[in-house]
N, C-alpha and C positions, 0 to 999 in steps of 0.2 A: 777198211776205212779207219781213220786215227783219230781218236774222240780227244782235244786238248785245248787247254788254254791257257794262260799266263793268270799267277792267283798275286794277290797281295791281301787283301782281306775281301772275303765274297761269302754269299750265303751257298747254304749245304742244306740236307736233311735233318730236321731235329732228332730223330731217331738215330743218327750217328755220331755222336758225339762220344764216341768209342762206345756205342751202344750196339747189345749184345741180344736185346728188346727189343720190345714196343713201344713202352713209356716207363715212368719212374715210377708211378704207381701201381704198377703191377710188376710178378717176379719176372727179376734181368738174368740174364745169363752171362761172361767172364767179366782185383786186386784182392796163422794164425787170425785166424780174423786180424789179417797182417797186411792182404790185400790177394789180387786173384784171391777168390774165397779160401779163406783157409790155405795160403801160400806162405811160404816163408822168404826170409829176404834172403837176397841173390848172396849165393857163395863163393860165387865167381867173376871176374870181371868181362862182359859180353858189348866190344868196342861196336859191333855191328847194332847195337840194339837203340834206337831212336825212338822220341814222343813226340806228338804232335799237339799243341797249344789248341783249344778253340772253345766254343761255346755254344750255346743254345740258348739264346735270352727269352726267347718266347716258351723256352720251357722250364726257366727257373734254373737253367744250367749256366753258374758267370767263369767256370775255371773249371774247364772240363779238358779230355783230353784224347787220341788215341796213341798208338803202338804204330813203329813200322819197323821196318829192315834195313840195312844198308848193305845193299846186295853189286856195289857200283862205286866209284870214287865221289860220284857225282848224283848219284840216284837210289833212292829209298823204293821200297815195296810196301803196301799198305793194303787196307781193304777201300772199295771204291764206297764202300757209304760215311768214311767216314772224310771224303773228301768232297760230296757231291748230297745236297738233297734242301729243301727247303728248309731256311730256318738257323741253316748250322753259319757259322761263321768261326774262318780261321783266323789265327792270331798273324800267321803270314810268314812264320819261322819253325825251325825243325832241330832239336836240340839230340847230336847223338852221341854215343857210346856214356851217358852219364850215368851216373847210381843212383841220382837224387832227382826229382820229378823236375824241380825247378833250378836246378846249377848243376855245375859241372860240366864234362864235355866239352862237343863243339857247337855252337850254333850258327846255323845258316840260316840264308834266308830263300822260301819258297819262289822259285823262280818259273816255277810250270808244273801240271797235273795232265794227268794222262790217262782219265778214265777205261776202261775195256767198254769196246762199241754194245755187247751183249748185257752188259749191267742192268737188273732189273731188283730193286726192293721188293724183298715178299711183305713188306706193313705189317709183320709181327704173327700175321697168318701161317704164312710158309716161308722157305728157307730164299736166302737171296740167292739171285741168280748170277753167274760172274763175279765175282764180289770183289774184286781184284784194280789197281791201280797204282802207276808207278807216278812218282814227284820228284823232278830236277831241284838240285839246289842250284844257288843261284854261282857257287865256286865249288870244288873238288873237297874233301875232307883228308885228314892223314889215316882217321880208322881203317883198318883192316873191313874191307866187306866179306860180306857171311857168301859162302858158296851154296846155289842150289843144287840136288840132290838130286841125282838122274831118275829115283824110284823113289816111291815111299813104303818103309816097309810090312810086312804083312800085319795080319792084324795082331796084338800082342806084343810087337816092337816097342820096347822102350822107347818114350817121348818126353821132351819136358817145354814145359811154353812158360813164356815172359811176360812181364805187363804191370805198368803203372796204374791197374782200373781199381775200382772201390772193394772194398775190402768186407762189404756187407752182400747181403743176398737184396737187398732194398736200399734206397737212400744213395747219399755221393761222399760215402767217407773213402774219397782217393787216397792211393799209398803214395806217401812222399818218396817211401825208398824204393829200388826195384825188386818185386816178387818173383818168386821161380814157382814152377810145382810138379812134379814129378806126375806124368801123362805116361798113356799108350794107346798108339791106333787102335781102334775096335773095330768089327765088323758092320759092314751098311744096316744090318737088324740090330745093332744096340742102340741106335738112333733110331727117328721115326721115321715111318714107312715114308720111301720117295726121299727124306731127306740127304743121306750120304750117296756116292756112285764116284764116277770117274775125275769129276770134276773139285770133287768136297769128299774132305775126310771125315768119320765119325770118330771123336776123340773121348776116350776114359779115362778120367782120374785114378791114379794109385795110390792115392791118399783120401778115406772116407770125407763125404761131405764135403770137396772143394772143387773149384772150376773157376775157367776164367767167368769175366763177368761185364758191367758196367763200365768201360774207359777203357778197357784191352781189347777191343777190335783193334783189327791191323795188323796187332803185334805178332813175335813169333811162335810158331812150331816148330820145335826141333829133334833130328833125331840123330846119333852119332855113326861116320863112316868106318871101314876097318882099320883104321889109322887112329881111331878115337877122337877124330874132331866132329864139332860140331857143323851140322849141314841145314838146310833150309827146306823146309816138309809142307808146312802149312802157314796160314794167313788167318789169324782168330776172323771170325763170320758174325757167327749168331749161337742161339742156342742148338743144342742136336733133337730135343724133342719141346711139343707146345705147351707151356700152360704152366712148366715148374719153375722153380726156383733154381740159380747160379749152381748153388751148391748140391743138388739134389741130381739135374743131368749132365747128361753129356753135352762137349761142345761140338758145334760144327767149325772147321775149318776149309778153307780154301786150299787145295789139289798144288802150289805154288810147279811142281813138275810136269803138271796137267799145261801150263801156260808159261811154259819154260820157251817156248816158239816166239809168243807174244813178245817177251817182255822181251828176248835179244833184239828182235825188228824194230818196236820203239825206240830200245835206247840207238841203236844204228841210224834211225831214221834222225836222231832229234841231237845227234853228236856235232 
């Protein structure tokens, strides 16, 4: 069954507004104290790499944001909380391949979302479920889209994830530029019990003290092919364990191979 609707500005989950959390008041999880916690800014230019405008007013959130993918001429990757849940509200536009939060690039406009029928928020308890959703723009982009990855590699594999989220372990100091941060898959036990498996990767920093965080849901994981390009691994989630801070665990990400099925059938179906 195909969970979809046509967006222009609608409400969402407050807890999504690239939110890696439960609330602002307690520690988030994925943007030097540069943004992704302790990330530095992008050394590279990554045309596939999109934000998503939106808000949170009932929770004090007026210029908040997530991450996504441009895996399509025509269609972005994302995580589903940050497109679906009370509270949240989108700006109704999708700004990709830029450097700078707010210019650059191309911007379109939100023409359709396309939640996973399985999508389930764990409320800061537990890890979400499905966490996965694809959004049509409303016209084709000239970017290069990012290619998904038929495996993701073992645990140890060099990884590096993206993200315009805040730059603190607390608070909403969003990065204007875009951040990188050198990652590696980890095994389901470096995460909390039950959180990583098939579906969700458990991700390690290889830089002390940083992780995605607050405003980098969505965005990417990546990991490079024997060509050295960059591929599509994962989808920022939530945190990998309960109760720390950004910088202190691991992240959970979305499996993006695990539902490499999915997303071809949607965008076929919606072509």
């Amino acid at each position: 069954m195909l969970s979809s609707q046509s967006v222009r500005r609608r409400g969402a989950r407050a807890t999504a507004v690239g939110a890696l959390a439960v609330a602002l008041c307690t520690t988030l999880m994925t943007h030097s104290a540069e943004a992704i916690v302790n990330g530095t800014d992008a050394t590279e230019r990554y045309p596939f790499m999109a934000v998503i405008p939106e808000s949170a007013p009932t929770q004090g959130v007026h210029d908040g944001n997530c991450g996504a993918s441009l895996i399509d001429p025509q269609w972005v990757l994302t995580a589903a909380h940050c497109v679906r849940g009370e509270g949240l509200e989108l700006e109704g536009i999708i700004r990709i391949g830029g450097e700078e939060r707010k210019s650059g690039g191309t911007v379109r406009a939100i023409e359709r979302t396309v939640v996973h029928p399985g999508y389930a928020n764990g409320e800061g308890t537990a890890p979400n479920r499905n966490d996965i959703a694809l959004v049509r723009l409303d016209r084709p982009v000239a970017q290069e889209p990012l290619r998904i990855a038929k495996r993701v590699g073992q645990p140890g594999t060099p990884t590096r994830i993206l993200g315009f989220g805040t730059t603190i372990d607390t608070g909403l100091k969003f990065a204007e530029r875009l951040q990188q941060l050198e990652t590696r898959t980890g095994s389901a036990a470096e995460c909390d019990p039950g959180y990583a498996g098939r579906t969700r990767l458990c991700t390690v920093s290889r830089v002390p003290g940083a992780m995605a965080c607050f405003g980098d849901s969505g965005g990417p994981q990546l990991q490079k092919d024997r060509w050295g390009r960059w591929e599509l691994i994962g989808t920022t989630s939530g945190p990998g364990a309960f109760g720390v801070a950004c910088s202190a665990g691991p992240g959970l990400y979305t499996s993006v191979p695990a539902y490499a099925d999915w997303i071809r059938r949607i965008i076929r179906h919606h072509a």
